[in-house]
N, C-alpha and C positions, 0 to 999 in steps of 0.2 A: 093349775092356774085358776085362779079363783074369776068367777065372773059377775061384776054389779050387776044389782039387781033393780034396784029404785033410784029413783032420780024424782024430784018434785022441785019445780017452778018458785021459788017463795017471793020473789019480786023480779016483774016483768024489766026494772032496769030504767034508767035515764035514756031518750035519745038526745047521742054526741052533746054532751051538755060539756062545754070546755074543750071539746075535742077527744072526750071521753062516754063510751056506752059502757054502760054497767048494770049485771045482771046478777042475780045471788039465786045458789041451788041448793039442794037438801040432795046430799049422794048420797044414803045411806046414810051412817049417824056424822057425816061428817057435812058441814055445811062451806062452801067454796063462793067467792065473789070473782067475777070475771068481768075483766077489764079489757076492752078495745079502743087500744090509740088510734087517732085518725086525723091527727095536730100532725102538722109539716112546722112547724116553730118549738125545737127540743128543750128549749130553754122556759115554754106556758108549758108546756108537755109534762116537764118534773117538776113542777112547781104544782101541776092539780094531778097526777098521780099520788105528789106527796100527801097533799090535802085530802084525797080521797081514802089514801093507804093507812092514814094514822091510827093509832091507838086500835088495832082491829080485832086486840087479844089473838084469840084461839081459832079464828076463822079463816080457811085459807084462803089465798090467794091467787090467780093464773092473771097475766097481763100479756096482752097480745097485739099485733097489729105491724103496721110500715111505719119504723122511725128513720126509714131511710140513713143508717146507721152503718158506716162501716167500720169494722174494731179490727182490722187488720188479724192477725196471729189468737188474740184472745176469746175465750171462748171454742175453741177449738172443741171438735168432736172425736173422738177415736171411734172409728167405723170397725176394727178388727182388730181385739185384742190380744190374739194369739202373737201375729207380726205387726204389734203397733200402728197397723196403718192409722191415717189421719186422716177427717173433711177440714182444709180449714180455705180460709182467702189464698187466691189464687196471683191475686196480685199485691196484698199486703197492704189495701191502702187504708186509710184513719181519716178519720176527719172531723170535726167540732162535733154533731151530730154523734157517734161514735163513744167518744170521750164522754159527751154529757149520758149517754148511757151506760156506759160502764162504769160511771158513778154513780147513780140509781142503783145499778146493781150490786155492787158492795157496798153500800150504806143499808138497802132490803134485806141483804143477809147478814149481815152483823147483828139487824134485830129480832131475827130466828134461832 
């Protein structure tokens, strides 16, 4: 296992401006923008993630935070691939919140 080495600061980042902190690093040759949601309204939420996330080329990207988001089933985790176990929701449930994130997410990966 390889272990990073350097890590450099290159902008200390917006405070929550729209409901978004944003910070950009230098990992080694690769440079990462990191995003913290803190919007409790999912609908400004993907509207200035999108705004922020556009055209970003080659640069990557981590987005994080409480979208207070339940996506029932998807997203699932396999914890143990030998016997398939699974992490997923316990009680299944979905909700608006939920839904508007799991279409961020498949529209984010289409453009990778």
């Amino acid at each position: 296992m390889e272990i990073q080495k350097e890590m450099q600061e290159l902008d200390k980042g917006s405070n929550n401006k729209n409901g978004l902190m944003k910070k950009v690093i230098q990992l080694d040759n690769n440079q990462w923008e990191i995003i913290t949601v803190s919007s409790k309204k999912m609908d400004e939420t993907k509207m200035n993630t999108e705004k922020e996330t556009k055209e970003k080329g080659d640069e990557k990207i981590l987005i994080g935070g409480d979208f207070n988001a339940r996506l029932d089933d998807k997203g699932t985790r396999i914890i143990d691939k030998e016997n398939g176990e699974k992490r997923g929701s316990k009680d299944k449930a979905n909700n608006k919140e939920g839904k508007i994130l799991w279409k961020i997410i498949e529209e984010m990966v289409g453009k990778f």
